[in-house]
ROVOGU-11145 format. One record per residue (C-alpha): x, y, z. Coordinates in steps of 0.1 Angstrom, whole numbers, padded with zeros to 4 digits, always signed. Layout:
REM ROVOGU-11145
XYZ...
***
This chain:
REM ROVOGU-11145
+1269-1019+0196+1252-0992+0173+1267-0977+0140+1297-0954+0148+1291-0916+0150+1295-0898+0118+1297-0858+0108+1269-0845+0082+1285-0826+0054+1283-0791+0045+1262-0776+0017+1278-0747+0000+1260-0727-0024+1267-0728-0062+1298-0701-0075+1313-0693-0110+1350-0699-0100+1354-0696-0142+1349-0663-0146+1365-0640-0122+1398-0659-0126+1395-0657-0164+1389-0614-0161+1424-0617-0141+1445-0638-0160+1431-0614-0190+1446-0586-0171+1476-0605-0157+1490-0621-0186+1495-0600-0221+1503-0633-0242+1471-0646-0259+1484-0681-0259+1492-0682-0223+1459-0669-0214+1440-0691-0235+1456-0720-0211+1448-0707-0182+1415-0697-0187+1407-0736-0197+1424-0745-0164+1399-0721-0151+1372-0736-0170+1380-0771-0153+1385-0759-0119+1350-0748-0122+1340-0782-0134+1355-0797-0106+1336-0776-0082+1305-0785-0093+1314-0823-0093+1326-0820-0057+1302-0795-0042+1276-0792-0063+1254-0830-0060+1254-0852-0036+1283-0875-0024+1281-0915-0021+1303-0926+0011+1327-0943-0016+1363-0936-0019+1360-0923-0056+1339-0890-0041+1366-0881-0015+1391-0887-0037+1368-0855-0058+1366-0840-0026+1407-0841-0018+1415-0831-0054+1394-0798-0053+1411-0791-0019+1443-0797-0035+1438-0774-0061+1426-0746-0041+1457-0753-0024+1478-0748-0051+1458-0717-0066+1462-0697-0036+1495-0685-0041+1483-0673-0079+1454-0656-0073+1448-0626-0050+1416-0638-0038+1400-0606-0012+1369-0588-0012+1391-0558-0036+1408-0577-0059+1398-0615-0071+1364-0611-0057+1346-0645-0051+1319-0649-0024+1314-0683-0008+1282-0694+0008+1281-0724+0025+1259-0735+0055+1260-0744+0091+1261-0787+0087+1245-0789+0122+1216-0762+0122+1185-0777+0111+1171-0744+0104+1138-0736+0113+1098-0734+0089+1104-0700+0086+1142-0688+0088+1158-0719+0072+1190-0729+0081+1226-0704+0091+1251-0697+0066+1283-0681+0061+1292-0659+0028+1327-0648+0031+1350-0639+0000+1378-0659+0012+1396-0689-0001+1406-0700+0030+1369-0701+0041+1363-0726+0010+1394-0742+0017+1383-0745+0056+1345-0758+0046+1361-0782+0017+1383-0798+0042+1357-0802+0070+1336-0821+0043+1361-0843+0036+1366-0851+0071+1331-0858+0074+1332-0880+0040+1354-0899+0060+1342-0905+0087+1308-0918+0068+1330-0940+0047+1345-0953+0078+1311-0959+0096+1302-0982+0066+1331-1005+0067+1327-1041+0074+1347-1046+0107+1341-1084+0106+1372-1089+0084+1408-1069+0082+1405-1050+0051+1373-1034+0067+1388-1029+0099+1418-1013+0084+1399-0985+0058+1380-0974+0087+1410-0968+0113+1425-0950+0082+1396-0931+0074+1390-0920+0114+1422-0908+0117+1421-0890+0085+1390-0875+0098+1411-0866+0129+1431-0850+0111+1414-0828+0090+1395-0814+0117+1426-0807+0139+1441-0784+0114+1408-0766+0106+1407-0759+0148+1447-0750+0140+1440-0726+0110+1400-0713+0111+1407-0684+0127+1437-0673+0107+1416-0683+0074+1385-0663+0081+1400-0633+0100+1360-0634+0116+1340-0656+0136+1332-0684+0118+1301-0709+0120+1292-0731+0148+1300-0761+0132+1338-0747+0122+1344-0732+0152+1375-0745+0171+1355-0758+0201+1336-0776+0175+1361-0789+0150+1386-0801+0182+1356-0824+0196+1351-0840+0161+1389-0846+0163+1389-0862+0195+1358-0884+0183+1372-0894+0154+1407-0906+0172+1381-0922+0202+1371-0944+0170+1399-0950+0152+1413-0965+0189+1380-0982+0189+1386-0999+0159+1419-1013+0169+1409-1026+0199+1380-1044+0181+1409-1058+0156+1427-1070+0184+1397-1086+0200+1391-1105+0168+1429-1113+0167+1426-1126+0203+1456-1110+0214+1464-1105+0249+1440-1097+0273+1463-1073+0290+1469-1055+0255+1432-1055+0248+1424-1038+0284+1448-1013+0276+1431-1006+0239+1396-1007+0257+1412-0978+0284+1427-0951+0260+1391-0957+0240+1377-0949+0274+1397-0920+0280+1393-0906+0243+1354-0910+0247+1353-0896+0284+1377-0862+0273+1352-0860+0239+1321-0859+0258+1335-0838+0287+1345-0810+0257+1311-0806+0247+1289-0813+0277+1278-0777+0281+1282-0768+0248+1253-0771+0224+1279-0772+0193+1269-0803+0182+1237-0828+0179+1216-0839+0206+1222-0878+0199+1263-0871+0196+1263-0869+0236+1244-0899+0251+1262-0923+0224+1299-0908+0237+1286-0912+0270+1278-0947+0262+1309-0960+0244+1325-0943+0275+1310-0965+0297+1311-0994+0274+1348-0995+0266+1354-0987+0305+1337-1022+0310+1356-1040+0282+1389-1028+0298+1375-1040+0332+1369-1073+0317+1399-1082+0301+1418-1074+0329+1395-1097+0351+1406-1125+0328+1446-1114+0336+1440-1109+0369+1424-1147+0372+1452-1161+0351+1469-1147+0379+1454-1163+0405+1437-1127+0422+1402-1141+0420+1392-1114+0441+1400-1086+0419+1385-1103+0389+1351-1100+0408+1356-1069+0417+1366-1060+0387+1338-1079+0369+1316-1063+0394+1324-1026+0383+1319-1038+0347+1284-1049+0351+1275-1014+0365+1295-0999+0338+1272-1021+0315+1241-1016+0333+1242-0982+0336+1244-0984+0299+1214-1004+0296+1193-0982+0315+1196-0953+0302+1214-0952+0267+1191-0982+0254+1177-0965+0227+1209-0956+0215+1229-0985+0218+1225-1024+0222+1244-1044+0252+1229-1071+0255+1252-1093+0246+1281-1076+0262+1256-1075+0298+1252-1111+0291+1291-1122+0289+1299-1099+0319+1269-1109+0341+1279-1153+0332+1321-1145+0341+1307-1126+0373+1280-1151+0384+1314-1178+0373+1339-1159+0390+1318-1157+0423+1307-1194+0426+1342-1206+0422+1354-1180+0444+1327-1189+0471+1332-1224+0472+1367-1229+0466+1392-1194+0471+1374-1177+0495+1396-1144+0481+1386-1119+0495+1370-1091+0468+1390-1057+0471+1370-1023+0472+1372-1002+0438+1391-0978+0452+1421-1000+0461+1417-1024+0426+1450-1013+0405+1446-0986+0375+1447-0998+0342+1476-0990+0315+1468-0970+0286+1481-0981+0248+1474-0957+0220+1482-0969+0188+1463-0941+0168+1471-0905+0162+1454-0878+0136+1470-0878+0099+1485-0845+0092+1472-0830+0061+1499-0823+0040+1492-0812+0002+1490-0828-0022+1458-0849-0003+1452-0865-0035+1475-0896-0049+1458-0882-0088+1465-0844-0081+1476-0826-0111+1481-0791-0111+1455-0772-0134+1477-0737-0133+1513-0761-0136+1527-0729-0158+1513-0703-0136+1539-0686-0115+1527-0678-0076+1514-0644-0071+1547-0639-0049+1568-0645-0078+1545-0620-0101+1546-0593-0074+1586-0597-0075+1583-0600-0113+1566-0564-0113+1590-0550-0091+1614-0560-0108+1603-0547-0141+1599-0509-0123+1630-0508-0109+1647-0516-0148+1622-0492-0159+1632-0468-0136+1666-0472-0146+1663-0479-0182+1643-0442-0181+1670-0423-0155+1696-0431-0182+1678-0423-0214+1669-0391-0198+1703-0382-0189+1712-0383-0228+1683-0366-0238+1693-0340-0215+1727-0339-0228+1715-0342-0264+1691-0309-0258+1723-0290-0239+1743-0297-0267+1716-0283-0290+1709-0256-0272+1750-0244-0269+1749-0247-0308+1719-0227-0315+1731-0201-0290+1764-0196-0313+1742-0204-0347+1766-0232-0352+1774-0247-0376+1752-0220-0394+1779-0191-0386+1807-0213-0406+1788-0222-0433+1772-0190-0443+1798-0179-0473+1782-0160-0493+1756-0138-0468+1730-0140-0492+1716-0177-0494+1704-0200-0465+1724-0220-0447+1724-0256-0454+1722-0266-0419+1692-0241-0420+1676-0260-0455+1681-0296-0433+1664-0282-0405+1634-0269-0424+1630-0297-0446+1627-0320-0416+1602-0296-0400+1578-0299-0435+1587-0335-0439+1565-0342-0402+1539-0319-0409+1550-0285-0394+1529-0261-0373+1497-0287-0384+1512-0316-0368+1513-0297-0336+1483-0283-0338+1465-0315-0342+1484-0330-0312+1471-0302-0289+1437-0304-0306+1436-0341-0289+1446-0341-0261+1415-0326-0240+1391-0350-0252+1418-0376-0239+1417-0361-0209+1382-0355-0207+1377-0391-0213+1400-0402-0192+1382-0379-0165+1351-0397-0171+1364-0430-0167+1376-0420-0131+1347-0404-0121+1324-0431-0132+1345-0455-0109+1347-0439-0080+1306-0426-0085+1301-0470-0077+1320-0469-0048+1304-0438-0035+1269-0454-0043+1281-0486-0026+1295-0474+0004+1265-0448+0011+1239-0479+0006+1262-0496+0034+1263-0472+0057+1223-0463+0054+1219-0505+0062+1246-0502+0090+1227-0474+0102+1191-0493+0102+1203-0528+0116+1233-0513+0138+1251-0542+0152+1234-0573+0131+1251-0558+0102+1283-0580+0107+1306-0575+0070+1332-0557+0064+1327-0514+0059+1322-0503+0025+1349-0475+0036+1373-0493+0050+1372-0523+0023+1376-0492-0006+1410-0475+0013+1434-0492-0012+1407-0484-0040+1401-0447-0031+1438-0442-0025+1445-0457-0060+1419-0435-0075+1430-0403-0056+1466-0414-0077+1451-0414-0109+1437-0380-0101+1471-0366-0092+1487-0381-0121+1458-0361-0145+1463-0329-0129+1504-0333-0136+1494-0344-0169+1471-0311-0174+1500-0286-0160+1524-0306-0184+1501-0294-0211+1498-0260-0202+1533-0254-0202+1538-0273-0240+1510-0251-0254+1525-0218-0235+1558-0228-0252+1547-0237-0285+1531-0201-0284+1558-0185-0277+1581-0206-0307+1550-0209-0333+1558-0183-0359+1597-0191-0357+1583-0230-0367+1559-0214-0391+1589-0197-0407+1609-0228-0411+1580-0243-0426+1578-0220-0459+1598-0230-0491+1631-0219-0496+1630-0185-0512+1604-0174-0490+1628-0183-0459+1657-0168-0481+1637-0137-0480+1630-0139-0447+1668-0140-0435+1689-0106-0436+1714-0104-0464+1753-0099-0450+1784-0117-0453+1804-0118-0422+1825-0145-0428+1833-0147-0466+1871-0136-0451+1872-0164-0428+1869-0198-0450+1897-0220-0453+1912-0205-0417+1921-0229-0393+1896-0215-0366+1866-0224-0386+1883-0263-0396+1890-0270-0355+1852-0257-0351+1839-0280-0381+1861-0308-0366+1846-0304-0331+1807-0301-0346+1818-0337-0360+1827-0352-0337+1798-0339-0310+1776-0349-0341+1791-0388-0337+1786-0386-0300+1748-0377-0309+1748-0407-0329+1768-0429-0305+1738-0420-0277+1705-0428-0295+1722-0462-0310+1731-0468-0271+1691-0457-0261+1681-0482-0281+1703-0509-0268+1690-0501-0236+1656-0502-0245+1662-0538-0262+1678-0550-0235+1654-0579-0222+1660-0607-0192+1630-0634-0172+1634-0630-0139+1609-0657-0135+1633-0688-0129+1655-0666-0109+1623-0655-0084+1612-0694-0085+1643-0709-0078+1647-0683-0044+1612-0689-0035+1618-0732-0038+1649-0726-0018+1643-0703+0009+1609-0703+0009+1606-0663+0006+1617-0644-0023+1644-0616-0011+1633-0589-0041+1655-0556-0033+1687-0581-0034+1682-0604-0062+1669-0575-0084+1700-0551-0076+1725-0578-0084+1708-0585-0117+1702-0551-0127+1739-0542-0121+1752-0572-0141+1724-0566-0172+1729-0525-0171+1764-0524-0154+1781-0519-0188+1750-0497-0204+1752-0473-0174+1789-0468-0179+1789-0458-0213+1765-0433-0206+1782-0420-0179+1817-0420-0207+1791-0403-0236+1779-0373-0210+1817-0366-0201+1829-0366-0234+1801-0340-0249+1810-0322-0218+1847-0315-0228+1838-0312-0265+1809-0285-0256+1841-0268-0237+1867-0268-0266+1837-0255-0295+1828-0226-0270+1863-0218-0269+1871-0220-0305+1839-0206-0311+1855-0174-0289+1883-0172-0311+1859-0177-0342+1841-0142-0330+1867-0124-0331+1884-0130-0360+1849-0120-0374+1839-0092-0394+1806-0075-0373+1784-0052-0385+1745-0047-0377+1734-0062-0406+1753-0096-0404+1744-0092-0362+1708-0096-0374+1712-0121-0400+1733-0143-0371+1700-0138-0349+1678-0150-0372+1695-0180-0380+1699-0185-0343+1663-0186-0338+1654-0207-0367+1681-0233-0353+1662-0226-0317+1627-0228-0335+1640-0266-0350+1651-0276-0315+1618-0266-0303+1596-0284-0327+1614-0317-0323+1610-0313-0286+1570-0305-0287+1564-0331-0312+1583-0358-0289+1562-0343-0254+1528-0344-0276+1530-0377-0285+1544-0389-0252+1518-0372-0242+1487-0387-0263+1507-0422-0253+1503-0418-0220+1467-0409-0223+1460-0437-0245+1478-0463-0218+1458-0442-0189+1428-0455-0209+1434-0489-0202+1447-0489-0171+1418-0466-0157+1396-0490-0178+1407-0519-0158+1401-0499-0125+1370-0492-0135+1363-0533-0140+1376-0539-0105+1356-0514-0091+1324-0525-0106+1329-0564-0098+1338-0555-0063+1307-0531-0061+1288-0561-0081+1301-0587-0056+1291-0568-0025+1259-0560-0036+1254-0597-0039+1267-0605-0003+1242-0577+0005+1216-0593-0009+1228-0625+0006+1229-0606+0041+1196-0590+0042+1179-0622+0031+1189-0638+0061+1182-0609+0084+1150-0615+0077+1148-0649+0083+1168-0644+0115+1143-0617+0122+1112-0639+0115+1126-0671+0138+1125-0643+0164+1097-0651+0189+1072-0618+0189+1039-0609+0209+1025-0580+0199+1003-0557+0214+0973-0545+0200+0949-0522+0213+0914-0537+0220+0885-0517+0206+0858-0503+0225+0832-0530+0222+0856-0557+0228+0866-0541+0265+0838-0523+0278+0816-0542+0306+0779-0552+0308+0773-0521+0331+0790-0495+0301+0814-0484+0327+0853-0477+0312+0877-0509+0315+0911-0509+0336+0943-0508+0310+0953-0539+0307+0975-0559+0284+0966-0587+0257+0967-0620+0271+0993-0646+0265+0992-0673+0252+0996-0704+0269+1029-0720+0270+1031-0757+0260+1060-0777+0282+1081-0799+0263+1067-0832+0276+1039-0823+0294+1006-0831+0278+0983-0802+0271+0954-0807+0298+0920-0793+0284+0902-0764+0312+0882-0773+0335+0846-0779+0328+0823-0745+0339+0800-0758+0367+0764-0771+0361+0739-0744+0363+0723-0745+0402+0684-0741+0403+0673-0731+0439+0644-0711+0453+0671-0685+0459+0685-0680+0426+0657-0648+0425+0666-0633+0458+0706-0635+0448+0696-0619+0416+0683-0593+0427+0707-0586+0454+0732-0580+0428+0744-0546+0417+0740-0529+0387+0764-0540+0358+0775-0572+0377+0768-0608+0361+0737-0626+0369+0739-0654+0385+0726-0687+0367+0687-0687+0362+0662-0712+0369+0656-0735+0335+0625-0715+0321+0594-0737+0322+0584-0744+0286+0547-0736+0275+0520-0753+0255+0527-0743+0219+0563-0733+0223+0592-0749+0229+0616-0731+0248+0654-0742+0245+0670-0763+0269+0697-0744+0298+0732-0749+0286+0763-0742+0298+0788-0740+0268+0821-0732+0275+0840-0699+0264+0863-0710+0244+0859-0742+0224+0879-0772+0237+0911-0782+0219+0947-0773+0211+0960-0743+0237+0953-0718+0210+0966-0686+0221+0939-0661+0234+0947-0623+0228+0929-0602+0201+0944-0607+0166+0951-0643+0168+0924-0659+0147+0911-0679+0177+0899-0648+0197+0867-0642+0190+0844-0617+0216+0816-0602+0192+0780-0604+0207+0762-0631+0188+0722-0629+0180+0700-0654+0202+0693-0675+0174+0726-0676+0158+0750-0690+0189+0758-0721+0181+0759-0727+0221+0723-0720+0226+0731-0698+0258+0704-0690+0279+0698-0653+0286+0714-0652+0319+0738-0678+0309+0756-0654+0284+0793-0646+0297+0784-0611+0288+0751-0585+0288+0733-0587+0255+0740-0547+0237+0717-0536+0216+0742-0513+0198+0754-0545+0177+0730-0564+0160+0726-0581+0127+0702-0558+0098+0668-0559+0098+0662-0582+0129+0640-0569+0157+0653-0557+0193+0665-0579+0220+0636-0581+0248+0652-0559+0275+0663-0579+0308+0643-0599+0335+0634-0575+0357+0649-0585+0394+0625-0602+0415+0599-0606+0386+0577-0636+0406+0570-0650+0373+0581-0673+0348+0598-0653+0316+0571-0658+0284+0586-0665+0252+0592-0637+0231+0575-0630+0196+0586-0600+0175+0556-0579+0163+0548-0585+0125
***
């Protein structure tokens, strides 16, 4: 028998895994240290890429144990990196392992930015690595027998789950040679082998003849359904189907033989002959027409002595009779192979590059996760805020605790002084004014930033569109517009959240207007704002009452609640807890992560206790804003009023307002430069991802149109080019008929090219005059007598060259460099034509410079012999 079949590998194109998963884990992962590691494990996947992809493979175990480690690890990556055409963008080219290309189109590829396209081609090499480690076992000893039953049903079972999974993986039609027709033939082969193998071990074992004719029949039946799969299917190469049509047939005989040597242990000598019988047309059948492919001699040779055995003895001594085929008894089937699931890790030395790298499942919960405890961390600090401001603005509205301590009327409050020196201590009206200064050049280059992203994509997509416009249908990748949705929607966000941002601003700088000389005021020194203030005393009567001491003992205590609330903000903001293990540990359990639960049931044991003390802080300023309006009530009216101390209580009302105020702008502007800063970054990083994705698909274009035109050049074409004039018109100058280029000729495979038919000798008669003449104007003349040469001239010999020289079919129509129908001068043509030999009339329109006129025509009739002709000097 001839060397089992074995599957070519795949040739995929060299990629930089190293950098794209570097950029994300640079975006992905803030600590410096942890992205350090990972961008080494990055480094080495790359490196192991290369080692299995990028040189050729010896049929050893050491390179598909290369081969199984870089599927494992794209296995294990996959749940870490968002690998898709808008996020990790990584094209993979590989090519079509059973398309021998062509001279000028070269061979059909694939380029798809999917992993579980690599991870489909990486495991259909090392299937085919297999099976060519398999085909060069020795199967003359056990150990050889067994690595190659292992390695066939390895090979089984790699293909099967590609035919399982391609589909899924490549969301597209993928190659020919990954197709699931394809993939779930090479499975089937590969088991037909594996069985093979066994039953060749059990041959050499000499086991039972009734077990071996069972081994031999399920080989039979696994080669039979293999080559019935792709019988009409030109999926895989043209030697794959007379070699499964073969081992078909041959293991058919070796079942029919075995059991011919049970059936005469059982004394049914008849059925062994017929049973022999079958097998030597099995075997002959074989011989005659899969020769060239596979070698039975020997096997003819055993089956033809048992048969020519078998019949003698049975002639001579059993006289059995020999049953029909029809009515011999069916043979059992024994399969003792099956296809090896592929289950990760394929490699006994797998180690996991990105060991420390939690699944992308786990991060996506992780961020969750951190939103909603932002979310809530922010809903409560607000609420305080809130109440903080209320509380602020109650008190300046009764020019507390201004209104108590203002004894004397003509001096400034110290509450007022406190205020004020707080307001110069952060720079006053200048601080402000340099915060609103910035801000528009953050915006505006902010602005930039977004519209520089979005301008790639637009660019992109209109390039896309203009292509899918030219080629129509042949332009098969996904649209620019649809791939950009999620992009354009993102960016459409970050246009929204600048035109909040910009109304925010408006209404900071309309307030800061409206407060600015107030702040200014609090900014001047001491006797300037003493100045400033109206001179009364409306409360000198009033100290030492019990009013004013309940109202100072209520400011107190709101004042400790103040404190209480920003020592609580800051608990809240400290507050820190990995979700990490917790996501892991649900994901290794139930093998999906349940986010909205787990997250709520942490977030209400971390912030149960937070949440409920600022619920206790808002009620308690509530009830002790209730009691200092009251007092405050009582406060009035014990009061002296007059319109001066009315005034000087305004005033200090709106310097306690203009305080409130500044601290409040100064907060929103630098929130608000903070948040332009951070849109920086993140607008930054969107700009990246568009650029790589526009970079990545300009790639894949390039990749595309490159093998549009080779597509487009394998594509048979026959022009048609007008003929000139002088090329078409007749002998007699009348117009030619339209008509179209000829063909050329068509050469059948097979068939030997047979040269034209020689033109016929020319025929010298007495007649050849009268038939000339008899012609009509602009018709051919018909072949002249030989001219009679003369003393002192030798006049060329008749000859009858052919039209077209003999030789290859070379194609005939004009524009092929073969065609060739320009007059030719008399003593130039290599074919020496005679005058009325020429397959066309002589024009005297075309004609080489400087030579003399062509003699006109033999005049029809003309009883004499044509002279030679001698141009005049």
């Amino acid at each position: 028998m001839t060397n089992f079949i074995s599957v070519q590998l795949k040739k995929a194109s060299e990629v930089d895994l190293a950098k794209p998963l570097c950029k994300f884990i640079q975006q992905s992962y803030p600590g410096a240290e942890a992205q350090a590691e990972h961008c080494r494990a990055a480094e080495e996947l790359s490196r192991l890429r290369k080692s299995a992809l990028g040189r050729p493979l010896d049929k050893h175990e050491s390179a598909l144990e290369t081969l199984l480690r870089y599927y494992d690890q794209l296995c294990s990556i996959e749940p870490k990196f968002p690998f898709s055409e808008n996020q990790v963008c990584v094209t993979f080219t590989w090519k079509d392992a059973f398309d021998k290309g062509s001279l000028f189109g070269g061979s059909a590829k694939l380029a798809l930015a999917s992993l579980g396209y690599e991870k489909t081609c990486v495991l259909f090499n090392c299937g085919a690595l297999a099976s060519q480690i398999a085909a060069e076992q020795n199967l003359d000893n056990d150990e050889g027998l067994k690595a190659a039953a292992k390695h066939y049903q390895f090979a089984s079972g790699a293909f099967q789950h590609i035919k399982d999974t391609v589909l899924s993986a490549l969301n597209r039609e993928p190659t020919v040679d990954i197709s699931p027709d394809t993939v779930g033939t090479l499975s089937l082969i590969m088991l037909a082998q594996a069985q093979e193998v066994f039953f060749l071990k059990a041959t050499r074992d000499k086991m039972k003849d009734g077990i071996i004719a069972k081994l031999a029949n399920q080989a039979a039946d696994y080669y039979g359904d293999a080559y019935k799969q792709c019988q009409y299917k030109d999926t895989l190469p043209k030697e794959v189907f007379p070699v499964l049509a073969a081992k078909h047939c041959i293991m058919q005989a070796n079942a029919e033989y075995h059991q011919s040597i049970l059936a005469k242990q059982q004394k049914k000598f008849g059925e062994e002959i017929g049973r022999l019988q079958h097998a030597a047309d099995l075997v002959k059948t074989v011989a005659s027409r899969y020769d060239e492919y596979i070698n039975v001699k020997d096997l003819v040779d055993k089956i033809n002595r048992a048969l020519a055995a078998a019949k003698k003895d049975n002639d001579f001594i059993y006289h059995d009779r020999v049953p029909d085929l029809k009515d011999l008894e069916s043979i059992g089937k024994a399969s003792l192979v099956k296809s090896t699931p592929v289950v990760v890790p394929l490699s006994q030395k797998f180690t996991d590059l990105f060991e420390k790298m939690v699944p992308l499942q786990v991060q996506q919960s992780v961020s969750v996760y951190n939103q909603r405890k932002a979310d809530l961390v922010n809903r409560s600090i607000a609420q305080m805020r809130e109440a903080t401001n209320l509380a602020n603005g109650v008190l300046a509205s009764l020019n507390l605790p201004a209104a108590i301590e203002d004894v004397s009327g003509d001096t400034v409050p110290q509450s007022i002084l406190n205020k004020s020196k707080s307001v110069i201590e952060q720079g006053g009206i200048q601080t402000i004014d340099q915060l609103i200064k910035d801000l528009p050049e953050l915006l505006q280059r902010n602005k930039e930033i977004l519209d520089e992203s979005l301008r790639l994509l637009d660019e992109e997509e209109a390039t896309d569109n203009d292509l899918r416009t030219k080629f129509k249908e042949r332009w098969q990748r996904t649209p620019s517009n649809e791939l950009y949705k999620s992009l354009r929607a993102e960016g459409a966000n970050y246009h929204n959240i600048m035109n909040r941002a910009m109304q925010a601003d408006g209404q900071v700088k309309e307030r800061y207007q409206s407060h600015r000389d107030t702040i200014a005021l609090l900014c001047k020194p001491e006797a300037e704002l003493n100045a400033a203030i109206p001179s009364a005393n409306p409360a000198k009567t009033l100290q030492g009452n019990e009013v004013v001491n309940v109202l100072r003992t209520l400011l107190a205590n709101l004042d400790e609640v103040k404190k209480e609330r920003e020592q609580l903000e800051n608990d809240l903001k400290s507050v820190n807890f990995d979700m990490t293990s917790k996501f892991l540990t649900a994901l290794a359990q139930d093998g999906a992560i349940n986010e909205e639960a787990i997250s709520v049931t942490e977030l209400d044991r971390i912030y149960g206790s937070y949440t409920q003390k600022v619920q206790e802080s808002l009620k308690k300023q509530e009830e002790l804003l209730k009691n200092i309006q009251n007092a405050h009530q009582d406060f009035s009216k014990m009061k002296q009023s007059n319109n001066e101390s009315n005034l000087r209580e305004e005033v200090l009302k709106n310097l306690a307002i203009a305080n409130d105020n500044f601290v409040e702008l100064v907060a929103n502007l630098k929130e608000g430069t903070k948040f332009y800063n951070e849109l920086t970054e993140i607008l930054l990083k969107f700009q990246n991802k568009c650029s790589d994705i526009v970079f990545a698909r300009k790639t894949e274009r390039d990749e595309l149109l490159k093998d549009l035109q080779q597509s487009i050049a394998r594509e048979p074409s026959a022009p048609s080019i007008p003929l000139p004039t002088y090329q078409t018109t007749s002998a007699g100058g009348s117009k030619p008929a339209a008509s179209t280029p000829t063909p050329a000729p068509r050469t059948m495979v097979g068939t030997k090219p047979q040269p034209p038919a020689r033109p016929p000798p020319p025929v010298i008669s007495e007649t050849s005059s009268s038939s000339s003449a008899s012609a009509p104007p602009g018709a051919p003349a018909a072949p002249a007598a030989a001219p009679v040469p003369t003393p002192g001239a030798s006049a060329p010999a008749a000859s009858t060259a052919p039209s077209q020289a003999q030789g290859p079919p070379y194609p005939t129509y004009p524009g092929y460099p073969g065609y060739c129908q320009m007059p030719m001068p008399m003593g130039y043509n290599p074919y020496m034509y005679g005058q009325y030999n020429l397959p066309y009339a002589p024009s005297p329109m075309y004609q080489n410079p400087g030579q003399a006129p062509y003699p006109p025509p033999q005049q029809p009739g003309y009883p004499f012999v044509q002279q030679p002709y001698y141009p005049q000097q």
